[in-house]
KEDREN-372268 format. One line per 10 residues: their letters; for each residue x, z, y of N, C-alpha, C. Coordinates in nm, 2 decimals, decimal comma, padded with zeros to 4 digits, always signed. Each point is the difference from the previous one (the first is absolute). Last residue first. Layout:
# KEDREN-372268
a = X Z Y X Z Y X Z Y; ...
END
This chain:
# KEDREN-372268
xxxxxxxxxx = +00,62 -01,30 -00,64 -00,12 +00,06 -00,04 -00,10 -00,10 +00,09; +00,50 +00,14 +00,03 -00,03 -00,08 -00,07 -00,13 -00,09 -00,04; +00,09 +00,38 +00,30 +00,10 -00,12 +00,03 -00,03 -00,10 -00,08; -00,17 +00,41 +00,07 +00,05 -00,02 +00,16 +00,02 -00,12 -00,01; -00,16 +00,17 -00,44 -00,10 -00,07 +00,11 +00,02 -00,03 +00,13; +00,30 +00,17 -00,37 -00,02 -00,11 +00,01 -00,09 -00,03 +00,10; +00,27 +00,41 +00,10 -00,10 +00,00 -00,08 -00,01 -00,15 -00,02; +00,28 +00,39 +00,17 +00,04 -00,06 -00,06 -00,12 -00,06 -00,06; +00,13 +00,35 +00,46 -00,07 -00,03 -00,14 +00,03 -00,14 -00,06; +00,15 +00,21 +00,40 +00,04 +00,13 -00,11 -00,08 -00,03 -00,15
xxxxxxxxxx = -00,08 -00,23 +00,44 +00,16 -00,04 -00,07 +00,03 +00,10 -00,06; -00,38 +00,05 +00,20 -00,05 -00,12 -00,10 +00,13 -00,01 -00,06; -00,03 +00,46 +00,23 -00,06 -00,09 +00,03 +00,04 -00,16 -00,09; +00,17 +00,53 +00,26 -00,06 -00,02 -00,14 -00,07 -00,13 -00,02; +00,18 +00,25 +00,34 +00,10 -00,10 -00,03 -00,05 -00,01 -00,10; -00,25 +00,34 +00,20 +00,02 -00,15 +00,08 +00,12 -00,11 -00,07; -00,09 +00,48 -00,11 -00,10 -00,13 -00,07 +00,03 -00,13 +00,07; +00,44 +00,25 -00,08 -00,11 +00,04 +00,04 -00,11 -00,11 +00,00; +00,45 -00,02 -00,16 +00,01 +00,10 +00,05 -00,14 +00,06 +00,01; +00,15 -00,37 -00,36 -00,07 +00,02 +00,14 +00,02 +00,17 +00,04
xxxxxxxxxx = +00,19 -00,31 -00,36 +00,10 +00,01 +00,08 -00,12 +00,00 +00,13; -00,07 -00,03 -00,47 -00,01 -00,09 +00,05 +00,01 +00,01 +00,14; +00,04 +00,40 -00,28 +00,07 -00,13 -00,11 -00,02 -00,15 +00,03; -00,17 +00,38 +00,29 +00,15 +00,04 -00,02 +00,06 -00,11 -00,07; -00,51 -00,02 +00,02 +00,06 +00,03 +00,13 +00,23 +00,00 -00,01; -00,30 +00,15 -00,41 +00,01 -00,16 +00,05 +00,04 -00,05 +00,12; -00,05 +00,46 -00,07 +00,10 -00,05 -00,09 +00,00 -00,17 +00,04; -00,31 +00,23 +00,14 +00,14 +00,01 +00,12 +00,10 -00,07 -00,10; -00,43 +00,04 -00,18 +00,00 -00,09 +00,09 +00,12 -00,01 +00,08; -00,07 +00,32 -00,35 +00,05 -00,12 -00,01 -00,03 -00,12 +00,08
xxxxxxxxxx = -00,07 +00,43 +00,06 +00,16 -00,01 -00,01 +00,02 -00,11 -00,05; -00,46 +00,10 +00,16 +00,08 +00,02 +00,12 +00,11 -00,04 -00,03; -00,25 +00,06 -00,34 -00,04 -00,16 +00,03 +00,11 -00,01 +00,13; +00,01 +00,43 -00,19 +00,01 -00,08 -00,10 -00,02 -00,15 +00,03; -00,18 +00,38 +00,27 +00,11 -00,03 -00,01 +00,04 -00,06 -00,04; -00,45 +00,01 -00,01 +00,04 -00,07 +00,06 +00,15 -00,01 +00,05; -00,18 +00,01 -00,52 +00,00 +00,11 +00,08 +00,04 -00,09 +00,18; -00,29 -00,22 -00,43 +00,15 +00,05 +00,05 -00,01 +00,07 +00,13; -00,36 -00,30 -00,20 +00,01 +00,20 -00,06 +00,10 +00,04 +00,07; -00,25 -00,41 +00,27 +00,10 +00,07 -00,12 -00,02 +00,13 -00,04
xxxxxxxxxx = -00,14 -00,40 +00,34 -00,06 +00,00 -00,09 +00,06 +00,08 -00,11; +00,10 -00,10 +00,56 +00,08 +00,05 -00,14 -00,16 +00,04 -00,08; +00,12 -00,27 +00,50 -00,11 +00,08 -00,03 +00,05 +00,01 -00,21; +00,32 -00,15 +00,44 -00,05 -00,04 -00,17 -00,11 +00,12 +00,00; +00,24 -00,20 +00,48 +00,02 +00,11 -00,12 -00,09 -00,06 -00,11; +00,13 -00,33 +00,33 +00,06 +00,18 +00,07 -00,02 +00,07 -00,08; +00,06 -00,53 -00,20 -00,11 +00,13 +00,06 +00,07 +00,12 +00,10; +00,23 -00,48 -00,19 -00,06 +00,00 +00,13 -00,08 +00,18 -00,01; +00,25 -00,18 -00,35 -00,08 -00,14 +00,04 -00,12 +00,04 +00,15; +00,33 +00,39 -00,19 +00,06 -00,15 +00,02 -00,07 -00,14 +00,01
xxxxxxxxxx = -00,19 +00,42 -00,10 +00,06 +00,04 +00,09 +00,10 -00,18 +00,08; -00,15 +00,03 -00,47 -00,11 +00,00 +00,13 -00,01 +00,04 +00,11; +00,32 +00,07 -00,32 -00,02 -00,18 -00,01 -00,16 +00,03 +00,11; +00,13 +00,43 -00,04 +00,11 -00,10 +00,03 -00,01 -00,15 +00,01; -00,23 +00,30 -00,27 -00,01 +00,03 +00,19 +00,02 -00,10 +00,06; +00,16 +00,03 -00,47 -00,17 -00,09 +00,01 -00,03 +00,04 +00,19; +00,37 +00,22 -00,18 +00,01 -00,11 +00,00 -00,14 -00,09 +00,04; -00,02 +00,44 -00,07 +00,05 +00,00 +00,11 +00,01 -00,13 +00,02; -00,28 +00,03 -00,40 +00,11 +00,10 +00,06 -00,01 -00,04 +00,08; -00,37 -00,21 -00,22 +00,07 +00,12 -00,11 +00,13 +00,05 +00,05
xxxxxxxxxx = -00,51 -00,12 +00,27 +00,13 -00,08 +00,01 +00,08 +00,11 -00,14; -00,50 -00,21 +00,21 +00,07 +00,09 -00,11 +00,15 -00,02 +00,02; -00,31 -00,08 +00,42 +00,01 -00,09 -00,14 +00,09 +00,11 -00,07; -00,05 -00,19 +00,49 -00,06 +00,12 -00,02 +00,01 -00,07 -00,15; +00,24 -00,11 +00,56 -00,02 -00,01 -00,16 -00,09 +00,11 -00,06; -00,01 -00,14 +00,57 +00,07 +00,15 -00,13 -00,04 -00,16 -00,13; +00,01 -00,06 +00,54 -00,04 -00,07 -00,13 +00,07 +00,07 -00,10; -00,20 +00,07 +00,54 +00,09 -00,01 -00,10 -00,02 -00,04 -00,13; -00,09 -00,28 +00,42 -00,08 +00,13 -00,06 +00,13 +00,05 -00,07; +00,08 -00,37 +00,32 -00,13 +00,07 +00,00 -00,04 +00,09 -00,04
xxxxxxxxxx = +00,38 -00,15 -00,12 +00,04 +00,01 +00,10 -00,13 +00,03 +00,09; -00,06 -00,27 -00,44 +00,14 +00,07 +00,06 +00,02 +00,00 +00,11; -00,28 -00,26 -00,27 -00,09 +00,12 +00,06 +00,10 +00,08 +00,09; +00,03 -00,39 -00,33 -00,11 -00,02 +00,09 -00,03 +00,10 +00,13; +00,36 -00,01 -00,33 +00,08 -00,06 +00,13 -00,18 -00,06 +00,04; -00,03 +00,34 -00,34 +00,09 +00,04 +00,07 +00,04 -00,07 +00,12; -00,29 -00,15 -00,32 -00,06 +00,09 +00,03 +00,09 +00,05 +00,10; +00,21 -00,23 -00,27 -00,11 -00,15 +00,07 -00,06 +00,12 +00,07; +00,35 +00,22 -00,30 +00,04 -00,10 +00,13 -00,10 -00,08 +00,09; -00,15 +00,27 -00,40 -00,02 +00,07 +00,13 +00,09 -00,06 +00,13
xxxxxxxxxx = -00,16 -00,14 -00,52 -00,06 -00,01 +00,14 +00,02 +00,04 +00,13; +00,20 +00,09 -00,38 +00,03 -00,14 -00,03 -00,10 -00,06 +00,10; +00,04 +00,50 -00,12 +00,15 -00,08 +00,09 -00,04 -00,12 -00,01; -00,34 +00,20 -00,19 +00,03 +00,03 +00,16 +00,12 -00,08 +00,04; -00,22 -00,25 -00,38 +00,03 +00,14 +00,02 +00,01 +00,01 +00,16; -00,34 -00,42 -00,17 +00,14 +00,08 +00,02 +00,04 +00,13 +00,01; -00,50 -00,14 -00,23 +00,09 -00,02 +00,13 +00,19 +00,02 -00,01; -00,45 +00,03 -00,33 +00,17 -00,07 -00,02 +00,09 -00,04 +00,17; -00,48 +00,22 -00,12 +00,04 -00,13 +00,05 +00,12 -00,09 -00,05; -00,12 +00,50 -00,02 -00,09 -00,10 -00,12 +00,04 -00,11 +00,05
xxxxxxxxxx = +00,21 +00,31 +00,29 +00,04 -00,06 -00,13 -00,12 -00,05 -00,13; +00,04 +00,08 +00,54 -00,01 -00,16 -00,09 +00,02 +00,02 -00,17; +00,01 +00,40 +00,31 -00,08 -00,09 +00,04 -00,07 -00,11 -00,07; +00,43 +00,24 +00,03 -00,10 +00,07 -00,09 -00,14 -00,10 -00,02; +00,47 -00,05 +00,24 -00,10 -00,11 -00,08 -00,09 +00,08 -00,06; +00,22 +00,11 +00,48 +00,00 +00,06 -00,14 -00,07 -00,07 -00,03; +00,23 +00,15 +00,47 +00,00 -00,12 -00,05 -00,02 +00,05 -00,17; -00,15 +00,22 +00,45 +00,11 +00,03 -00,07 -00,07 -00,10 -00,15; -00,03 +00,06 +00,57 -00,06 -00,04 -00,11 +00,12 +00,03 -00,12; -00,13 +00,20 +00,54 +00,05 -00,06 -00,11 -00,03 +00,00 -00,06
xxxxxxxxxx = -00,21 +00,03 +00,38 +00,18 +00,10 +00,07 +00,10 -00,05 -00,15; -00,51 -00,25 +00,21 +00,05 +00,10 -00,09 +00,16 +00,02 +00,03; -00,32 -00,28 +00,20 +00,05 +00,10 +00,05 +00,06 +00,11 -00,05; -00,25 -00,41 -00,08 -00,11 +00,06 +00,00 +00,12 +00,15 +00,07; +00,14 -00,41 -00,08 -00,04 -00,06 +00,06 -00,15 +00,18 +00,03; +00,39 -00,05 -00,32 +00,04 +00,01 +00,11 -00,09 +00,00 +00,12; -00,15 -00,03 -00,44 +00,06 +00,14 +00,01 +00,07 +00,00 +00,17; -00,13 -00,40 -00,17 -00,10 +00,04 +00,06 +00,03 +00,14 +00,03; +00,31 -00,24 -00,20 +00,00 -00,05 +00,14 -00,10 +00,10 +00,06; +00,07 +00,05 -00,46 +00,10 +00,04 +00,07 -00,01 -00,03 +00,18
xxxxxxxxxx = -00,25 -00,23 -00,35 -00,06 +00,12 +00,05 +00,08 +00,14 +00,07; +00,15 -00,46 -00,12 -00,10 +00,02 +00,09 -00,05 +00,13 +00,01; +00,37 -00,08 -00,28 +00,05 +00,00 +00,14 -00,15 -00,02 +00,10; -00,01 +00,20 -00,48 +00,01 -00,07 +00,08 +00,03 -00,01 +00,11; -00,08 +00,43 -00,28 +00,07 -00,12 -00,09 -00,02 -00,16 +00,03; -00,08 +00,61 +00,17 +00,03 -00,11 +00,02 +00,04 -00,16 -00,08; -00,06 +00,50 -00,06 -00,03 -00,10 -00,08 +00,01 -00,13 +00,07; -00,09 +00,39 +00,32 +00,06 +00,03 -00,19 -00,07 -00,09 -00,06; +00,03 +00,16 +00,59 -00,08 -00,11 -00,11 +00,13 +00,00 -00,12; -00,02 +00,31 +00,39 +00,02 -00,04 -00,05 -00,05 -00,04 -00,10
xxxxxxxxxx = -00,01 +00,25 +00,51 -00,09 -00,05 -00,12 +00,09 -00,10 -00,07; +00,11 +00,42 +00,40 +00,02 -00,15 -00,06 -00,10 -00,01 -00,15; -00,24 +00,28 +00,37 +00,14 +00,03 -00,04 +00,04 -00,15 -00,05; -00,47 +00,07 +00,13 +00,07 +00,07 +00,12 +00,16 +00,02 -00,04; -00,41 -00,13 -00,22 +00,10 +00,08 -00,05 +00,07 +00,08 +00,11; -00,33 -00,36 +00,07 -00,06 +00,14 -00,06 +00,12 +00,09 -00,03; +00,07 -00,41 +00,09 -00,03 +00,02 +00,12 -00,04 +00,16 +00,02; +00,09 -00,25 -00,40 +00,13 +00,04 +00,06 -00,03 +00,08 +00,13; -00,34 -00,24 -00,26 +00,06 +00,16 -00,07 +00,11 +00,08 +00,08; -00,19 -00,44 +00,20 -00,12 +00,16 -00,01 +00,09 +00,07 -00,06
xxxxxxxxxx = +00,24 -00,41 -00,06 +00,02 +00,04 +00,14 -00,14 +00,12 -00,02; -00,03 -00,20 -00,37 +00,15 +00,08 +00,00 +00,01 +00,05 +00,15; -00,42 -00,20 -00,11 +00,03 +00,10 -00,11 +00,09 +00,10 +00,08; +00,04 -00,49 +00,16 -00,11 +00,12 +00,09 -00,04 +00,09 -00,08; +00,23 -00,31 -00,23 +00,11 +00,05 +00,09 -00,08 +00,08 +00,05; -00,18 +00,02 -00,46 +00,00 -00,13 +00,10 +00,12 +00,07 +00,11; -00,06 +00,13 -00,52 -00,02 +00,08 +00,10 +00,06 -00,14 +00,11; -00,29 +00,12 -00,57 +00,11 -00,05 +00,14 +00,00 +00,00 +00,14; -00,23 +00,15 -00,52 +00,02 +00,02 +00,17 +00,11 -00,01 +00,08; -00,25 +00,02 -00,55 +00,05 -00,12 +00,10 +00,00 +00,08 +00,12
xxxxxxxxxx = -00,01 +00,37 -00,34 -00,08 -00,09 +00,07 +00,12 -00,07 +00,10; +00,13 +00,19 -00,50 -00,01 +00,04 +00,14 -00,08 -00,15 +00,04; +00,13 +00,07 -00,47 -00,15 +00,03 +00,06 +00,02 +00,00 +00,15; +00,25 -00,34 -00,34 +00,04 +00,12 +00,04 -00,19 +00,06 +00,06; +00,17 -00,41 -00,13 +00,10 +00,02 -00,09 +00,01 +00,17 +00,05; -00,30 -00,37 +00,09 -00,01 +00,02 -00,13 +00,11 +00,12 -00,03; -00,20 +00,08 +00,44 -00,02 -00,07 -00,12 +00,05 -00,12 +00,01; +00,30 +00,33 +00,20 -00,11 -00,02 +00,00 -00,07 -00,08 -00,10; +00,42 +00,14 +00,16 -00,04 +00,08 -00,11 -00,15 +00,01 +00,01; +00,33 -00,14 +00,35 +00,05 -00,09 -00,16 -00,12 +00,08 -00,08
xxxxxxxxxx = +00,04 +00,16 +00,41 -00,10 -00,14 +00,03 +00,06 -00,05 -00,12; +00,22 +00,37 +00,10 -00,08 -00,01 -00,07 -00,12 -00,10 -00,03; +00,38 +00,00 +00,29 +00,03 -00,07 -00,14 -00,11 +00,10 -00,09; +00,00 +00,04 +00,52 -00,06 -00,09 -00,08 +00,05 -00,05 -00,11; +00,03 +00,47 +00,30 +00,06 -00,05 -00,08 -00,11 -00,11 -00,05; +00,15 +00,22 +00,48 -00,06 -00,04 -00,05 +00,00 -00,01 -00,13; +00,24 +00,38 +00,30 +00,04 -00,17 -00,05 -00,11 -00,02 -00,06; +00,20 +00,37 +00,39 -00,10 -00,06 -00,06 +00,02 -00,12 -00,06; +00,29 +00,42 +00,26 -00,07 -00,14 +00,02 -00,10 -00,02 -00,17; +00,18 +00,43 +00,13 +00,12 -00,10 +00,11 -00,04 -00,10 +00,03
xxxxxxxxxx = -00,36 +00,44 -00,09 +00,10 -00,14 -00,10 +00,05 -00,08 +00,09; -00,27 +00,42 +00,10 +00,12 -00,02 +00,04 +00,05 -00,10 -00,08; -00,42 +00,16 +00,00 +00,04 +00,07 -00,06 +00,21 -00,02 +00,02; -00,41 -00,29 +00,14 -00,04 +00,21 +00,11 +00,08 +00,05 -00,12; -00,01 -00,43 -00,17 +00,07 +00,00 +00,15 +00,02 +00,14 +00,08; -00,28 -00,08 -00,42 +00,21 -00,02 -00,03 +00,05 +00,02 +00,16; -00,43 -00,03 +00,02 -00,02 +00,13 -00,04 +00,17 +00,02 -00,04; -00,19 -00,42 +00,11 -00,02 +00,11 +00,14 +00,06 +00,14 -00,06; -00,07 -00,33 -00,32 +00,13 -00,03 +00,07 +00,01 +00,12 +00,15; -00,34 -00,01 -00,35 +00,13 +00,00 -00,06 +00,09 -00,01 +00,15
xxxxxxxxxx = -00,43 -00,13 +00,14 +00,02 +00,11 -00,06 +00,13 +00,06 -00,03; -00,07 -00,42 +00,01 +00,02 +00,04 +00,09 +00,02 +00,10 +00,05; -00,12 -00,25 -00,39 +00,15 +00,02 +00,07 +00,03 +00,08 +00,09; -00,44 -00,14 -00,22 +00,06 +00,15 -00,10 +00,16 +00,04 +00,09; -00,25 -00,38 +00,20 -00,11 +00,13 +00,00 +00,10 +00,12 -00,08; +00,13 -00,44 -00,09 +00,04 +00,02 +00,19 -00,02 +00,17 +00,01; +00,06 -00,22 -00,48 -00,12 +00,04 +00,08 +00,08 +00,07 +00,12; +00,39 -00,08 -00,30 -00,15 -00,02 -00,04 -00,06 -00,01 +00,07; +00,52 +00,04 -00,13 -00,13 -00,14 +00,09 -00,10 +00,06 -00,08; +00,37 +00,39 -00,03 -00,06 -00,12 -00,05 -00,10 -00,03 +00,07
xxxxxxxxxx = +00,41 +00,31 +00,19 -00,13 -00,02 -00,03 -00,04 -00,11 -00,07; +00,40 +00,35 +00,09 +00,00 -00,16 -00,05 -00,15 -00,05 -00,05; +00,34 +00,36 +00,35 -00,07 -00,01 -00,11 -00,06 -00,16 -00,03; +00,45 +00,27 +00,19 -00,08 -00,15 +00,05 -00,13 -00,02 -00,12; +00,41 +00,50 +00,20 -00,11 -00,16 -00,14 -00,10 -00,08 +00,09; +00,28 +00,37 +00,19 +00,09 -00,09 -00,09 -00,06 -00,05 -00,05; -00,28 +00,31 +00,22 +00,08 -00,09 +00,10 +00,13 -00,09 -00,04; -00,33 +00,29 -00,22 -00,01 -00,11 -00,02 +00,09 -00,08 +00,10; -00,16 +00,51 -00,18 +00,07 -00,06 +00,08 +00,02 -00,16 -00,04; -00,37 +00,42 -00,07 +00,09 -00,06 -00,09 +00,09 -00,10 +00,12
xxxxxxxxxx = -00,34 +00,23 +00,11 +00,07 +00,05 +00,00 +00,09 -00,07 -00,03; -00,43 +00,06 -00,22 +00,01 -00,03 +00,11 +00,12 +00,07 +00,07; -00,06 -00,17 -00,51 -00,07 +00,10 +00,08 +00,03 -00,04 +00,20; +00,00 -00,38 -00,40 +00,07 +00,11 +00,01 -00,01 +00,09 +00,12; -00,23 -00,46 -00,16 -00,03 +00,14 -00,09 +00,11 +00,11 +00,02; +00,06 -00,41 +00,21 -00,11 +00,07 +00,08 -00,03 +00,10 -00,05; +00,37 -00,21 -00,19 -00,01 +00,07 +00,11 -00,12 +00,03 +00,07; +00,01 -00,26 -00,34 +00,03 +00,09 -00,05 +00,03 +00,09 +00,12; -00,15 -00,42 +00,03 -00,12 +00,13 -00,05 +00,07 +00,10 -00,02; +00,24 -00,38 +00,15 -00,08 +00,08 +00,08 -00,08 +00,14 -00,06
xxxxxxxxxx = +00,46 -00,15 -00,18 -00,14 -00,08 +00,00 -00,11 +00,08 +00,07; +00,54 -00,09 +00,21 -00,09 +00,10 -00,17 -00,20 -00,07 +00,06; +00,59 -00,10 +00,14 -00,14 -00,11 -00,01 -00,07 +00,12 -00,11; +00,46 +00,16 +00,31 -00,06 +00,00 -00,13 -00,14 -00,11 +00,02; +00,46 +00,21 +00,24 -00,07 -00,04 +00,03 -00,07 -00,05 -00,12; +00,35 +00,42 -00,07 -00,01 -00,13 +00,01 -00,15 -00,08 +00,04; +00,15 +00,48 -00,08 -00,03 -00,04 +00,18 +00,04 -00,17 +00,02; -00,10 +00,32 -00,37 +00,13 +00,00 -00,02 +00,04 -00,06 +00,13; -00,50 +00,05 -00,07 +00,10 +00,16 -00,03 +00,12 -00,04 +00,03; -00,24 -00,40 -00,04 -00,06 +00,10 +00,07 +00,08 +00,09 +00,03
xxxxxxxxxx = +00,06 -00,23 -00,35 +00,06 -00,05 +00,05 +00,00 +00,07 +00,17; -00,10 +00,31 -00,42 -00,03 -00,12 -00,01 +00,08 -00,10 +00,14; -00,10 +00,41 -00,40 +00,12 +00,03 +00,17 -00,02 -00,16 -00,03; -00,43 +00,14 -00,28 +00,15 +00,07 -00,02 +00,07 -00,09 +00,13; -00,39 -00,25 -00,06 +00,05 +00,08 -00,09 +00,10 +00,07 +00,04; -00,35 -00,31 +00,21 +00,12 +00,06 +00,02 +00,01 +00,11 -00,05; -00,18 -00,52 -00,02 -00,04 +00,14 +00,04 +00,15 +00,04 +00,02; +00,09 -00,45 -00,08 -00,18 +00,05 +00,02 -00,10 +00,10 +00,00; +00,46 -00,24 +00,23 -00,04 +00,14 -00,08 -00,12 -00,04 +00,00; +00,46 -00,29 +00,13 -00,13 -00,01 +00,02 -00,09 +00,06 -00,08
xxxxxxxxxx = +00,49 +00,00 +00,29 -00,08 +00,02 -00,14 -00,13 -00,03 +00,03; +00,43 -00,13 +00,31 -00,16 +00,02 -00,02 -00,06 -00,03 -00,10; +00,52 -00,12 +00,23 -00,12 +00,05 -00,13 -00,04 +00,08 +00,03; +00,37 -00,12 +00,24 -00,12 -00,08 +00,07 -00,09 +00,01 -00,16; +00,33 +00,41 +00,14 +00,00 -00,16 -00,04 -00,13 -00,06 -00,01; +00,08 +00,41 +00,18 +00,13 +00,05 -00,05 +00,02 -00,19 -00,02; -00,27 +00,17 +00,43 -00,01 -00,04 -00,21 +00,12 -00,01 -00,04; -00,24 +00,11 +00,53 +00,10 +00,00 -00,07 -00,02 -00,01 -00,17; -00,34 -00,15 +00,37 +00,03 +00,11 -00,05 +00,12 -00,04 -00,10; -00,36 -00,27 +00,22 +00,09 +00,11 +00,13 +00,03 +00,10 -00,05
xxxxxxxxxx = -00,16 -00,35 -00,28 -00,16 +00,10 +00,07 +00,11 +00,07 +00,11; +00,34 -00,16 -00,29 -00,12 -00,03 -00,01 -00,13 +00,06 +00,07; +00,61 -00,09 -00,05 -00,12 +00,09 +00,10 -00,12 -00,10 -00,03; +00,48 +00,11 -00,32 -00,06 -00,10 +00,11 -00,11 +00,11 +00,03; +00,47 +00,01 -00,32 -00,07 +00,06 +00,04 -00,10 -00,11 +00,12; +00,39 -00,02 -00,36 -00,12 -00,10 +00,02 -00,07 +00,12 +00,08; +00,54 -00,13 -00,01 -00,16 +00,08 +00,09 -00,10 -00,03 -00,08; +00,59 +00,04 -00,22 -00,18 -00,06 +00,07 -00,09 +00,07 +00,05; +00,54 -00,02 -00,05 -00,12 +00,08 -00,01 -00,09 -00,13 +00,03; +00,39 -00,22 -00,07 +00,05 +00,14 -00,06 -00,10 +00,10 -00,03
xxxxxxxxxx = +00,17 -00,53 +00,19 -00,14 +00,08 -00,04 +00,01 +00,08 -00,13; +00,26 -00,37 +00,17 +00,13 +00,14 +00,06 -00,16 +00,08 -00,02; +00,11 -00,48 -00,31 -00,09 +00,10 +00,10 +00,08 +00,12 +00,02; -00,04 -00,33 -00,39 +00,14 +00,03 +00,04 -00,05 -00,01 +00,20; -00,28 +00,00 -00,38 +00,07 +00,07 -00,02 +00,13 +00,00 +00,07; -00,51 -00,19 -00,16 +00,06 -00,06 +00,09 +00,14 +00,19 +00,02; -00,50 -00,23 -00,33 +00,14 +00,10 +00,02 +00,11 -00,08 +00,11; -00,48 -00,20 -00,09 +00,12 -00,03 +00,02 +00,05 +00,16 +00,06; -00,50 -00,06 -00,24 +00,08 +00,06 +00,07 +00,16 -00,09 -00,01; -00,53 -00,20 -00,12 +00,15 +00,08 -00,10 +00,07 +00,02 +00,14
xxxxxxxxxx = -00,49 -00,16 -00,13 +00,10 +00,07 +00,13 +00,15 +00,06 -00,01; -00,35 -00,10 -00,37 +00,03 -00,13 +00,02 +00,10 +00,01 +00,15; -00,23 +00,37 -00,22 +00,11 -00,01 +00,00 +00,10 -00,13 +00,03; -00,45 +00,08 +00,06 +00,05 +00,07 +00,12 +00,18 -00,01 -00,07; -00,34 -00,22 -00,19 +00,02 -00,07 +00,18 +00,08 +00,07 +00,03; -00,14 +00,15 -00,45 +00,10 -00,12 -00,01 +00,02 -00,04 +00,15; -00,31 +00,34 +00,00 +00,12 +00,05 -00,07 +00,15 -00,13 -00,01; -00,50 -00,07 +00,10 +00,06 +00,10 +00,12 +00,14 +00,01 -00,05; -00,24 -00,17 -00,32 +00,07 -00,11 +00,11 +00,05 +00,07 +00,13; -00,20 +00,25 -00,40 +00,16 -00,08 +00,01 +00,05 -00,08 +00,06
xx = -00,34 +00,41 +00,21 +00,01 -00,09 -00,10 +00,13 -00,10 -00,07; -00,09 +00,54 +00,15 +00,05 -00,13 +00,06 -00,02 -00,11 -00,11
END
């Protein structure tokens, strides 16, 4: 996480709120049409040892790594995570994730950061008629990774995608904004059209949370930490800002100059 990622996110300062009849918390929610303990979604770049997969939490893994696993392997909890390349190389990849039971499908364009000068992957970007073929090919929900404008957010809508999950990876040789610092304009472009996940390094439960509260359904999680461990501190925060459940979770739980001052 970079330090501006770091300084935005803590610039969200939580209002403790305590005198509440809120005793248990829910964070439990339904993603892809399936029960989750909480609206986090690790994001695995293989799969090492008892992984998100196994533990029957809904998971973002990197495509390759799952195609390299024998036949059989179960995928019906992961959303593998293909990189923008060549139409020709996608297609492929994706027919074959599909005939193997994946819940859904996410695009990833924040490798479109890692091109020349500052990287080797090939320039390839992806047009709305790209997006509407891949999806059409999928036959399941397709989601777009990296999202970091309200335009191209639009076109995600405009091409039929099921969801985007909001991430500055993208911009960062640019000095783009962080995620949270973009995702209200991204959010009231698109809300209620598509769904609009957060995605980005987070260091606890807490960090969920502030992005749980500027609008996302879940957080796509950049972490070592365990997914229990983000689960107790996300409820934890929930309890010390007097939300029962995700739905009461939202802008008045946060404290930031830019609602107001800014």
């Amino acid at each position: 996480m970079s330090e501006h990622d770091t300084a935005v996110l803590e610039s969200y300062q939580l209002l403790p709120r305590l005198l509440h009849d809120v005793h248990q918390v829910d964070s439990s929610c339904r993603l892809l049409n399936r029960n989750c303990d909480a609206p986090i979604i690790p994001l695995l770049e293989g799969l090492p040892g008892k992984t998100g997969l196994e533990l029957g939490a809904l998971s973002l893994v990197d495509a390759a790594a799952l195609l390299n696993q024998p036949e059989g392997f179960e995928l019906s909890r992961g959303v593998p995570l293909l990189k923008a390349e060549k139409m020709g190389q996608l297609m492929p990849k994706l027919r074959q994730l599909v005939a193997r039971g994946a819940a859904a499908l996410a695009l990833d364009m924040t490798v479109l950061a890692d091109t020349v000068p500052f990287g080797t992957q090939e320039w390839r970007p992806k047009t709305r008629e790209d997006l509407a073929e891949l999806r059409a090919a999928a036959g399941c929900p397709l989601w777009l990774y990296g999202v970091c404008s309200p335009a191209d957010a639009e076109v995600a809508v405009e091409a039929g995608l099921e969801a985007i999950v909001v991430h500055a990876g993208a911009g960062y040789f640019l000095g783009a904004p962080a995620t949270i610092e973009i995702f209200p304009d991204i959010f009231d472009a698109v809300a209620g059209m598509i769904s609009v996940y957060a995605g980005g390094p987070v260091r606890s439960g807490i960090d969920v949370f502030r992005y749980l509260a500027i609008g996302a359904e879940a957080v796509v999680v950049e972490s070592d930490r365990s997914l229990a461990n983000l689960q107790l501190e996300l409820e934890y925060a929930m309890r010390l800002t007097g939300c029962a459940t995700l739905a009461d979770i939202s802008y008045e739980a946060i404290f930031a100059p830019l609602f107001g001052e800014i």
